[in-house]
RODREN-835906 format. One line per field, with one value per residue: residue number from 1; residue in one letter; x, y, z of N, C-alpha, C in turn. Coordinates in steps of 0.02 Angstrom, whole numbers, plus 50000, padded with zeros to 5 digits. Layout:
BEGIN
seq: c(NUM / ...)
type: c(A / ...)
n.c1: c(X / ...)
n.c2: c(Y / ...)
n.c3: c(Z / ...)
ca.c1: c(X / ...)
ca.c2: c(Y / ...)
ca.c3: c(Z / ...)
c.c1: c(X / ...)
c.c2: c(Y / ...)
c.c3: c(Z / ...)
% end
This chain:
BEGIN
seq: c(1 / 2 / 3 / 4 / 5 / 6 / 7 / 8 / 9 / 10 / 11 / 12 / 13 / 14 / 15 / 16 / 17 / 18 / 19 / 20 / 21 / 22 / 23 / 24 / 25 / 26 / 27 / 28 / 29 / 30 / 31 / 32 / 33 / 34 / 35 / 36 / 37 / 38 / 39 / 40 / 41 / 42 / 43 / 44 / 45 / 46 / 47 / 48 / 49 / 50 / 51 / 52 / 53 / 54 / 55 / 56 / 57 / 58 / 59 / 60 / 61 / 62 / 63 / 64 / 65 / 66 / 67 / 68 / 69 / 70 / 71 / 72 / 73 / 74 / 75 / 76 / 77 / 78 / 79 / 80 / 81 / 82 / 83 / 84 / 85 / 86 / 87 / 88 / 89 / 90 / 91 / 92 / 93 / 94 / 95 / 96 / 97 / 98 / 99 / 100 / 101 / 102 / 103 / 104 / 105 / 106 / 107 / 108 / 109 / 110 / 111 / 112 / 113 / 114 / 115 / 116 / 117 / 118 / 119 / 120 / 121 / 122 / 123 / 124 / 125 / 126 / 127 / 128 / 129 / 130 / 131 / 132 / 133 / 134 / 135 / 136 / 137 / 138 / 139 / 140 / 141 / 142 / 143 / 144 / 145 / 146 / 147 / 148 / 149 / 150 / 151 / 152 / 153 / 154 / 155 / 156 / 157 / 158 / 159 / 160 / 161 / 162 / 163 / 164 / 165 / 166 / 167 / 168 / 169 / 170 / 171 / 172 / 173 / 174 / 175 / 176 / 177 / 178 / 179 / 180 / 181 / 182 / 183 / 184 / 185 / 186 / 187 / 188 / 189 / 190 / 191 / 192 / 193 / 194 / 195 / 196 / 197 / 198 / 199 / 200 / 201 / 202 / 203 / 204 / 205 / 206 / 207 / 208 / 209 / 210)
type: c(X / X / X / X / X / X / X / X / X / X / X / X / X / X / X / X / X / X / X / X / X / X / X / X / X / X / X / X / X / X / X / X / X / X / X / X / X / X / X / X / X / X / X / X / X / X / X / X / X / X / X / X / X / X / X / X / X / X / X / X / X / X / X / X / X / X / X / X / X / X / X / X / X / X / X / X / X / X / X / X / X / X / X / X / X / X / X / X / X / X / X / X / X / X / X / X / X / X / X / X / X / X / X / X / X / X / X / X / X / X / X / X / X / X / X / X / X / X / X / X / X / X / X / X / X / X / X / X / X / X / X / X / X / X / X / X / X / X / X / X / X / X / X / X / X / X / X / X / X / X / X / X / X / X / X / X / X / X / X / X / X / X / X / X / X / X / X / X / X / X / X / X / X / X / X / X / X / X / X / X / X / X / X / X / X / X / X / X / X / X / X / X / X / X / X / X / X / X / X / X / X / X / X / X / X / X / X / X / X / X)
n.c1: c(50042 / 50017 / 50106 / 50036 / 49906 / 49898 / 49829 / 49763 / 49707 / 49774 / 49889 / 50000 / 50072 / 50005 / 50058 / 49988 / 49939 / 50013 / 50050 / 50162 / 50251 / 50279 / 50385 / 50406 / 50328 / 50247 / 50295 / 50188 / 50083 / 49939 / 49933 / 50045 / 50036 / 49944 / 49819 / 49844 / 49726 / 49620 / 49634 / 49652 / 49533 / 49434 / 49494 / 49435 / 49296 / 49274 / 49275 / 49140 / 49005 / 48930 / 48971 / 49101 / 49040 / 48988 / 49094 / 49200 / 49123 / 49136 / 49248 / 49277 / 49197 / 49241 / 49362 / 49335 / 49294 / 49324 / 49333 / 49236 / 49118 / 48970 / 48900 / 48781 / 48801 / 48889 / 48814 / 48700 / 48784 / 48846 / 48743 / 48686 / 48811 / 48801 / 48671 / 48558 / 48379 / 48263 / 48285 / 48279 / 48212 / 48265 / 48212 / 48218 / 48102 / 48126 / 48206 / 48131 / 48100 / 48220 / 48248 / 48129 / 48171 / 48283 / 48231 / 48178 / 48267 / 48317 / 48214 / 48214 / 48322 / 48295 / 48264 / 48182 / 48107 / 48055 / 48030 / 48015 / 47974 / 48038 / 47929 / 47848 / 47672 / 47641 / 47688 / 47662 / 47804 / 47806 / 47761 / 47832 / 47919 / 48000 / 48055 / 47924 / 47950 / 48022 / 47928 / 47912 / 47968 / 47880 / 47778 / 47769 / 47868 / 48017 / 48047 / 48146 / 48163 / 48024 / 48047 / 48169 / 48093 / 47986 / 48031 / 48087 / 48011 / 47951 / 48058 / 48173 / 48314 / 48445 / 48452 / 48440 / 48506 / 48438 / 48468 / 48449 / 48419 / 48578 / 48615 / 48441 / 48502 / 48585 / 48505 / 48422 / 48492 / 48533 / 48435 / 48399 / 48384 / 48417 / 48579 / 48633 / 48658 / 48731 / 48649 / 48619 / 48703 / 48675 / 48634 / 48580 / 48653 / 48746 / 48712 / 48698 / 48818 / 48935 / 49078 / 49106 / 49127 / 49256 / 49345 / 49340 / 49386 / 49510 / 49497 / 49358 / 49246 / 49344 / 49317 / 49245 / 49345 / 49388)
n.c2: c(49940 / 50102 / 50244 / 50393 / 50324 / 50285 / 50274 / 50337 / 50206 / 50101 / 50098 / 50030 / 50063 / 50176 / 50318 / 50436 / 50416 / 50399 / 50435 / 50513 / 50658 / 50628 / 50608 / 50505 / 50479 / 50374 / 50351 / 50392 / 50457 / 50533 / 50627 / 50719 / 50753 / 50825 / 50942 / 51117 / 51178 / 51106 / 51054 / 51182 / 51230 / 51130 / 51112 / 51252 / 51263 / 51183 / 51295 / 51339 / 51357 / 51247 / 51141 / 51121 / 51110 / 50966 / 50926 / 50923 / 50857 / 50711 / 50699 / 50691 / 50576 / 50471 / 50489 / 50472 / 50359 / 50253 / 50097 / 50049 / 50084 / 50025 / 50040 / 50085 / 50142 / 50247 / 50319 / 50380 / 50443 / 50541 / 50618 / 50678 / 50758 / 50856 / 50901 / 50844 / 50810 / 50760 / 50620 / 50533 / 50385 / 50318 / 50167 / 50013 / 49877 / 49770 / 49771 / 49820 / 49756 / 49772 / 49903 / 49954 / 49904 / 50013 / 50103 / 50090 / 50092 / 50219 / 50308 / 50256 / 50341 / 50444 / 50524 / 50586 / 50513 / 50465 / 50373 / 50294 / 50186 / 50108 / 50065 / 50163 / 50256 / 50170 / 50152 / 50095 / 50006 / 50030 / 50140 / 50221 / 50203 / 50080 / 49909 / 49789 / 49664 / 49683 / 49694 / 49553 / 49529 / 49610 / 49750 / 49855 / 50013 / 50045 / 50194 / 50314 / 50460 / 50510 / 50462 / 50537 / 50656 / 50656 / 50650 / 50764 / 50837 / 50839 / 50876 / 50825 / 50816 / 50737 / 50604 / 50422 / 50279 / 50132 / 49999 / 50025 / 49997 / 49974 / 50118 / 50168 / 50206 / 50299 / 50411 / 50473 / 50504 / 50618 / 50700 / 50716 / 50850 / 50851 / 50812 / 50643 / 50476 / 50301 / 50163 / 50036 / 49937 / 49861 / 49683 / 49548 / 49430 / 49401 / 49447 / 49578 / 49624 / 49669 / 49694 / 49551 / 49491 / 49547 / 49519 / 49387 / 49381 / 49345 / 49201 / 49111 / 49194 / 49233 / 49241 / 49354 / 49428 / 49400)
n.c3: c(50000 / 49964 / 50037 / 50041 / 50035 / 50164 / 50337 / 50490 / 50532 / 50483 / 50584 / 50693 / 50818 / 50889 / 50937 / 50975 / 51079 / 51186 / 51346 / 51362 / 51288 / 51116 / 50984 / 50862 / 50762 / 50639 / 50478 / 50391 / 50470 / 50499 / 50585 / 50576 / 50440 / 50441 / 50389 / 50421 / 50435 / 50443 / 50555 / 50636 / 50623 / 50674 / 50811 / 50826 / 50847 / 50968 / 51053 / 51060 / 51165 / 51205 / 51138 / 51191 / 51328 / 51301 / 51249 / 51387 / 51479 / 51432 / 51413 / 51575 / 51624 / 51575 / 51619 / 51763 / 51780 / 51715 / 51625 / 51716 / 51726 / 51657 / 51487 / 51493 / 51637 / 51613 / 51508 / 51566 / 51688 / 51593 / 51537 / 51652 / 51695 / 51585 / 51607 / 51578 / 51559 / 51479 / 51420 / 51260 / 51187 / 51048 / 50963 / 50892 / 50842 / 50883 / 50982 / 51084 / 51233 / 51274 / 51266 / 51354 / 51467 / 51488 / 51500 / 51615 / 51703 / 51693 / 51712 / 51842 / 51886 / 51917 / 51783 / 51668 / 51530 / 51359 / 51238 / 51061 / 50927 / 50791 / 50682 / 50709 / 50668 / 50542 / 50423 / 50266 / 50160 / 50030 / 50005 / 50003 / 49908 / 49925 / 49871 / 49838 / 49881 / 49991 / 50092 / 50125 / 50249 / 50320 / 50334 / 50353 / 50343 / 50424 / 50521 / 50538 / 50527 / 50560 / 50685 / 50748 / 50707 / 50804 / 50940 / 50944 / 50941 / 51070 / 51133 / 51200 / 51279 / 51263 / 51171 / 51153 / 51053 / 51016 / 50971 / 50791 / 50623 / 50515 / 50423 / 50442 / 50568 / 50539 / 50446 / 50566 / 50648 / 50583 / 50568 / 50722 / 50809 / 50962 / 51054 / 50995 / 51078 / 51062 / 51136 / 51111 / 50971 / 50808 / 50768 / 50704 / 50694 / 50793 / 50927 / 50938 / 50947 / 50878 / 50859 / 50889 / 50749 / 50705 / 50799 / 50795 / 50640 / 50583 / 50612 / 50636 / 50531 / 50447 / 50308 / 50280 / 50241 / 50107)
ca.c1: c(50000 / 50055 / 50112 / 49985 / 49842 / 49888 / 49804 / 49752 / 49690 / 49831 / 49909 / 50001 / 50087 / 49959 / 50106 / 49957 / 49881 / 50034 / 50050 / 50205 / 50243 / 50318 / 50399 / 50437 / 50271 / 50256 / 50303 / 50109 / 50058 / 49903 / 49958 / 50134 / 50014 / 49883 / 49811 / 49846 / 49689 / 49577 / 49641 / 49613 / 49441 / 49388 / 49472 / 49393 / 49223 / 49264 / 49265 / 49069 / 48967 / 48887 / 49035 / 49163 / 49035 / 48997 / 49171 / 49231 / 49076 / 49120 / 49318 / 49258 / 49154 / 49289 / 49409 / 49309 / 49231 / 49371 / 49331 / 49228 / 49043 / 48942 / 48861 / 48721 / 48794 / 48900 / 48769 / 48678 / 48835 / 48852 / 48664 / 48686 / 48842 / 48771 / 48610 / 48492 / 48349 / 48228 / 48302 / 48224 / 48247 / 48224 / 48226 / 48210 / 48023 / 48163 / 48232 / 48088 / 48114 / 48283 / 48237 / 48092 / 48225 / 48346 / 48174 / 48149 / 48339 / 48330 / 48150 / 48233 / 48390 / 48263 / 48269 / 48105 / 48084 / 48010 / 48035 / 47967 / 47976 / 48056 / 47887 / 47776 / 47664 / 47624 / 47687 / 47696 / 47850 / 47786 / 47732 / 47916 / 47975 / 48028 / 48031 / 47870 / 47959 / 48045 / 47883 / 47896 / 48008 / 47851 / 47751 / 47787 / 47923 / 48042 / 48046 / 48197 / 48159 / 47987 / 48069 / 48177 / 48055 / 47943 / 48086 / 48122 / 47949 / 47951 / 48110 / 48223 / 48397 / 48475 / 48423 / 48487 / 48492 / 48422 / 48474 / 48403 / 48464 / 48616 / 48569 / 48407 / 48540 / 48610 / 48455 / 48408 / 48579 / 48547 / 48381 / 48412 / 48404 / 48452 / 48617 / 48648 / 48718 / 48716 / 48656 / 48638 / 48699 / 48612 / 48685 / 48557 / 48661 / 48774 / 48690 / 48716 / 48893 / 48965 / 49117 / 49145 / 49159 / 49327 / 49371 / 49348 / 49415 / 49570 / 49461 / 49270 / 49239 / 49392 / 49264 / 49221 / 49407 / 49361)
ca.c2: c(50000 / 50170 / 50278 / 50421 / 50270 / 50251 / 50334 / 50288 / 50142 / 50070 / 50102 / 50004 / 50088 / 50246 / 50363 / 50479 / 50397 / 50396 / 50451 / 50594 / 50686 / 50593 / 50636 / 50460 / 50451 / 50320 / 50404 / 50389 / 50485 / 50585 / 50704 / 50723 / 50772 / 50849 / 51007 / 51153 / 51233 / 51061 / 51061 / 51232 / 51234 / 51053 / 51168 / 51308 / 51200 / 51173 / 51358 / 51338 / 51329 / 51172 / 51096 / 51145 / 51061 / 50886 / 50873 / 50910 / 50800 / 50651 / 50658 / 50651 / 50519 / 50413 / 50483 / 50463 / 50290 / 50226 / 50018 / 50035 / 50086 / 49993 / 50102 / 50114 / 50193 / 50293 / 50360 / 50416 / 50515 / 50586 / 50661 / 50728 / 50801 / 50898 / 50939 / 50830 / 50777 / 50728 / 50576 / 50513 / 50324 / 50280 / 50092 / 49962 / 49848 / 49702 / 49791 / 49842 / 49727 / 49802 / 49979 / 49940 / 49907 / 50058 / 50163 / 50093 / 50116 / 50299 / 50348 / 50240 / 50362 / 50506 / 50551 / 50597 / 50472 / 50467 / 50326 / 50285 / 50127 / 50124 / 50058 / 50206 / 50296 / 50120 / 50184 / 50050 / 50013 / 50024 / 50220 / 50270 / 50160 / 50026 / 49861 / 49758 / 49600 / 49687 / 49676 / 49484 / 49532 / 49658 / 49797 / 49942 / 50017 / 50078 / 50268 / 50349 / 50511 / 50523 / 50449 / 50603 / 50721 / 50641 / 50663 / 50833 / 50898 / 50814 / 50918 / 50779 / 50836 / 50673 / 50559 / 50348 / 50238 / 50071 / 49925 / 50038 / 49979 / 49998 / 50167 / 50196 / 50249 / 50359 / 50447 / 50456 / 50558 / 50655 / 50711 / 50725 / 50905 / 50820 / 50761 / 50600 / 50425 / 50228 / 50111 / 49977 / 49935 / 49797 / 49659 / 49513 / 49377 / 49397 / 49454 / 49634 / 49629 / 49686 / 49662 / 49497 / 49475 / 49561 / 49480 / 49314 / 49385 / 49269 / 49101 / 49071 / 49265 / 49255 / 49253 / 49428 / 49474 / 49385)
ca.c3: c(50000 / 49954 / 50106 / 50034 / 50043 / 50234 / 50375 / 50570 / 50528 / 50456 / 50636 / 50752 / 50865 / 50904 / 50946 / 50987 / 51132 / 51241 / 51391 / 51366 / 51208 / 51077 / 50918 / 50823 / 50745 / 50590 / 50405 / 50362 / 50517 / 50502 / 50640 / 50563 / 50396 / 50445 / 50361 / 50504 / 50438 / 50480 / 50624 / 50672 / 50607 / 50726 / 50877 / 50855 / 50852 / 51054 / 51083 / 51053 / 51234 / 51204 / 51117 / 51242 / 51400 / 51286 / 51266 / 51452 / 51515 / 51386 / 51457 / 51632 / 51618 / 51549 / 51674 / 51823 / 51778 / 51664 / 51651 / 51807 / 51728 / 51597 / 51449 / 51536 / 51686 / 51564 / 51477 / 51628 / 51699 / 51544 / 51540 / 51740 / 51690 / 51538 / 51635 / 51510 / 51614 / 51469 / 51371 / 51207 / 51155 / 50980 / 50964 / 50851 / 50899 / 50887 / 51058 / 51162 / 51300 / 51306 / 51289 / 51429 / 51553 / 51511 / 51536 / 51685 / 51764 / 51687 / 51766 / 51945 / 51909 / 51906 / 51725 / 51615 / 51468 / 51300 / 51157 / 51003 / 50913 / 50724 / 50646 / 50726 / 50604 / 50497 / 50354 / 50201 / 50132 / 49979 / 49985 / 50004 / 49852 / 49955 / 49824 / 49869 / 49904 / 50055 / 50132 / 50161 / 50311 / 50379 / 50283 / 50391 / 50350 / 50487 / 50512 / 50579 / 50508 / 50596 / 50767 / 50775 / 50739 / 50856 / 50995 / 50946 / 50963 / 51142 / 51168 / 51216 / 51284 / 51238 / 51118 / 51147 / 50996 / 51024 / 50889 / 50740 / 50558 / 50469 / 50382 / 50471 / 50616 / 50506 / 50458 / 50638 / 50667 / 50530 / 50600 / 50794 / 50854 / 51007 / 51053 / 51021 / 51097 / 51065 / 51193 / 51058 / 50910 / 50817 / 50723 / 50754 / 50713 / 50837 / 50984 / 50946 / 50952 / 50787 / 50853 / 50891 / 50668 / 50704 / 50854 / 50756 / 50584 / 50567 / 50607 / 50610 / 50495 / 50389 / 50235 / 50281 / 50206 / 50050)
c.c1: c(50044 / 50050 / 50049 / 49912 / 49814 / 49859 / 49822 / 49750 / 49730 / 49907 / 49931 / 50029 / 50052 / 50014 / 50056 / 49929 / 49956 / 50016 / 50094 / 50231 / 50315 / 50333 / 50430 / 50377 / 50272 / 50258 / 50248 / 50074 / 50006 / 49911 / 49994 / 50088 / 49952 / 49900 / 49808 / 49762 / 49621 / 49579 / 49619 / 49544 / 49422 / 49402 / 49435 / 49310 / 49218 / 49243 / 49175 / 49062 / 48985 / 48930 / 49093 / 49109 / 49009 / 49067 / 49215 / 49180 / 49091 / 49197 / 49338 / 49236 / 49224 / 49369 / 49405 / 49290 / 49282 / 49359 / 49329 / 49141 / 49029 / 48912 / 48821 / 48724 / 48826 / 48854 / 48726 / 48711 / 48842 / 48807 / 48680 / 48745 / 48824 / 48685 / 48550 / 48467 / 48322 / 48269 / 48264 / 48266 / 48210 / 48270 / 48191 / 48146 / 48056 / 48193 / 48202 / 48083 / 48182 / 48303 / 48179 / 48139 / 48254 / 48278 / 48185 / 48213 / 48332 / 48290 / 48172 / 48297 / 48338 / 48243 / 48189 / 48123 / 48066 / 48059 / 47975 / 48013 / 48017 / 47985 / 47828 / 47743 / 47629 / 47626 / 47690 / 47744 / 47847 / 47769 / 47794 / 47956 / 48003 / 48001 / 47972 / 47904 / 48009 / 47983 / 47878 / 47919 / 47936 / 47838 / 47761 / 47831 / 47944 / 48064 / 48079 / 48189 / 48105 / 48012 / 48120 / 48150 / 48004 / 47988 / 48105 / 48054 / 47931 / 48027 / 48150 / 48295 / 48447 / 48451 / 48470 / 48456 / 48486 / 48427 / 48437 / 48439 / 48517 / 48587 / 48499 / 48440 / 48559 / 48560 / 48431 / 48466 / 48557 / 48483 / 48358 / 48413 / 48443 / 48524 / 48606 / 48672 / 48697 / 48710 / 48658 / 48653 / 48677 / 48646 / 48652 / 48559 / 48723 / 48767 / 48697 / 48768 / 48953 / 49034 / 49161 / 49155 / 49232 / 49363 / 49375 / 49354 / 49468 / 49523 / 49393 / 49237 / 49271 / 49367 / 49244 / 49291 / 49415 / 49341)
c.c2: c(50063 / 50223 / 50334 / 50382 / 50267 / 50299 / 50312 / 50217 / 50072 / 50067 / 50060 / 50008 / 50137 / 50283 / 50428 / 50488 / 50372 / 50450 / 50521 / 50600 / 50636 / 50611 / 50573 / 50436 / 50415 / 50379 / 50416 / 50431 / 50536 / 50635 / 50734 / 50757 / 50797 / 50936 / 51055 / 51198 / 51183 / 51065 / 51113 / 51259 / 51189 / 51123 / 51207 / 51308 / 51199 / 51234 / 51390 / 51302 / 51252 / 51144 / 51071 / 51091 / 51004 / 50872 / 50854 / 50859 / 50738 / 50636 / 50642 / 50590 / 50472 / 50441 / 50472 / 50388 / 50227 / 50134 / 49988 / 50021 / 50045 / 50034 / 50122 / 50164 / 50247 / 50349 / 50417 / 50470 / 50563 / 50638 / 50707 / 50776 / 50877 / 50927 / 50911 / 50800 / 50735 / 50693 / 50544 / 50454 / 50311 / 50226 / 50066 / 49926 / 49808 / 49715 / 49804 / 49828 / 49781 / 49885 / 50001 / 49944 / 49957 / 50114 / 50162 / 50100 / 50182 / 50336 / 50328 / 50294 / 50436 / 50551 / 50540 / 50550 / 50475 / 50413 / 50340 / 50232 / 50158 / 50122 / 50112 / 50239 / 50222 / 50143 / 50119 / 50054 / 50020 / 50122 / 50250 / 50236 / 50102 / 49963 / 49810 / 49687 / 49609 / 49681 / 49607 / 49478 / 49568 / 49719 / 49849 / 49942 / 50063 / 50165 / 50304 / 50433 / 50524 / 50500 / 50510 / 50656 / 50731 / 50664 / 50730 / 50859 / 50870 / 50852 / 50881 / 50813 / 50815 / 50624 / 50467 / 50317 / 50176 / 50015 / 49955 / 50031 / 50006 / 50070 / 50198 / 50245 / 50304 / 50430 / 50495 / 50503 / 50625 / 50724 / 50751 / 50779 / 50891 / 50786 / 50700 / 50554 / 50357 / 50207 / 50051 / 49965 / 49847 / 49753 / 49574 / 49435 / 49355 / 49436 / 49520 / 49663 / 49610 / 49680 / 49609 / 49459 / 49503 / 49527 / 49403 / 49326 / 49359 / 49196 / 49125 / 49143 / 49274 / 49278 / 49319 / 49476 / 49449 / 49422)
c.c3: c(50000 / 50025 / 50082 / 50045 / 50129 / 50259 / 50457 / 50579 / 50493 / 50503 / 50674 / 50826 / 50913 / 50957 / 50993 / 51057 / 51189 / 51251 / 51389 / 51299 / 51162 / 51005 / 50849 / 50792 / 50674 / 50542 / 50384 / 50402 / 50493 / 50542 / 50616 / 50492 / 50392 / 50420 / 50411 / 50499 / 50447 / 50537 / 50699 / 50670 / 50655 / 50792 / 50895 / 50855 / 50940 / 51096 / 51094 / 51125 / 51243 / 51193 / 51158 / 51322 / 51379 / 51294 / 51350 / 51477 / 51499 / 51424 / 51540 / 51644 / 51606 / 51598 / 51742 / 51832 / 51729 / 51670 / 51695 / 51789 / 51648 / 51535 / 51464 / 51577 / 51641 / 51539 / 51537 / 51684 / 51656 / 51540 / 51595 / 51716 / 51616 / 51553 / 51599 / 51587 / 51583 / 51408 / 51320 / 51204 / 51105 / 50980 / 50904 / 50899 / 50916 / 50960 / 51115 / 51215 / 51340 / 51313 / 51344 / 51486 / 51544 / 51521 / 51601 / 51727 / 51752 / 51729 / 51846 / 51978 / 51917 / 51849 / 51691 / 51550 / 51421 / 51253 / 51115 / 50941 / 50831 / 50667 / 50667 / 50670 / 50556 / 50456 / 50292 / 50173 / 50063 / 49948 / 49980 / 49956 / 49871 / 49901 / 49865 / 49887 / 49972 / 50106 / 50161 / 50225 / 50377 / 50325 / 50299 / 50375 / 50415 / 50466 / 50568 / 50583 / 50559 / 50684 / 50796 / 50779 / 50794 / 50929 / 51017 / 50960 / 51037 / 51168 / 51215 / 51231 / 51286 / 51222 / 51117 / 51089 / 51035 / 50963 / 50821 / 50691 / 50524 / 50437 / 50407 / 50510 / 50604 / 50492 / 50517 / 50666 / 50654 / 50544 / 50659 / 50795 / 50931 / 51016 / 51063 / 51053 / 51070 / 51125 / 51150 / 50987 / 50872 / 50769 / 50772 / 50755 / 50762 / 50912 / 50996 / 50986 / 50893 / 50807 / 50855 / 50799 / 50671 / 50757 / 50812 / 50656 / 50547 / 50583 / 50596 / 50537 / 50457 / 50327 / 50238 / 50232 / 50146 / 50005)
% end
């Protein structure tokens, strides 16, 4: 691969993520090539309120709690420290059990509530162009678009994703007046844990590098 080709992800040392300053960073280094005027554009992004107390709230959290709290509790420090009281969950219907319970720890942590399912609305998949033989799966189609505006006109002050589709999610981002977060991501032949295909990418998954 051509050193111009490489990036982070082509990383194995992460030079970036020590601990005290280091100057032997790989010849491919995105830091070492970075545009100074990207750079100073993302910074000066932090100097924004809001921007400036997600980010200090998001590196607390992970410095206070560091491979101590679960996403759950995570998420829920995160909210207190950013002052959200009323949380929105848009979920997948395939999750509801499991967005039932994070209601019910959020309303036991004191927090105000609101979901809304992906299929709300019963829209036909069919009215949005959707090919008619995707219907054999289920005729509603799922509606990410209407689950954030539904959220946003409930004035949600953090918005959790629940297992919602490839691409729906995206939508659903795209949408949010609300900050977002993940509590699940969905992937439902492995137990909604997309990464154990990389974790088992040399043996039982190799076919994925095919």
């Amino acid at each position: 691969m051509k050193l111009e080709e490489m990036s982070c992800i082509d990383c194995a040392v992460k030079r970036c993520d020590a601990k005290e300053e280091r100057t032997d960073f790989p010849e491919f280094c995105v830091t070492t090539h970075l545009d100074p005027e990207v750079l100073k554009d993302a910074m000066k992004c932090y100097e924004d309120p809001e921007n400036h107390k997600v980010m200090v709230a998001a590196a607390e959290v992970e410095y206070e709690h560091y491979c101590k709290y679960t996403r759950v509790e995570e998420i829920m420090e995160f909210a207190r420290k950013i002052g959200a009281k009323k949380i929105g969950i848009a979920t997948c219907v395939g999750l509801l059990k499991e967005s039932r319970i994070l209601a019910s720890i959020l309303r036991g942590q004191g927090f105000e509530v609101v979901g809304v399912a992906c299929k709300a609305g019963c829209v036909n998949k069919t009215e949005v162009g959707i090919p008619e033989e995707c219907c054999e799966i289920g005729i509603h189609m799922c509606n990410p678009i209407l689950q954030a505006k539904y959220l946003n006109s409930k004035k949600t002050d953090l918005n959790v994703v629940m297992g919602l589709c490839v691409g729906h999610d995206s939508l659903f981002y795209k949408y949010s007046e609300a900050l977002t977060t993940t509590g699940v991501t969905k992937d439902r032949v492995l137990g909604h844990n997309p990464a154990a295909a990389l974790y088992t990418a040399d043996t039982y998954y190799s076919k994925l590098k095919k």
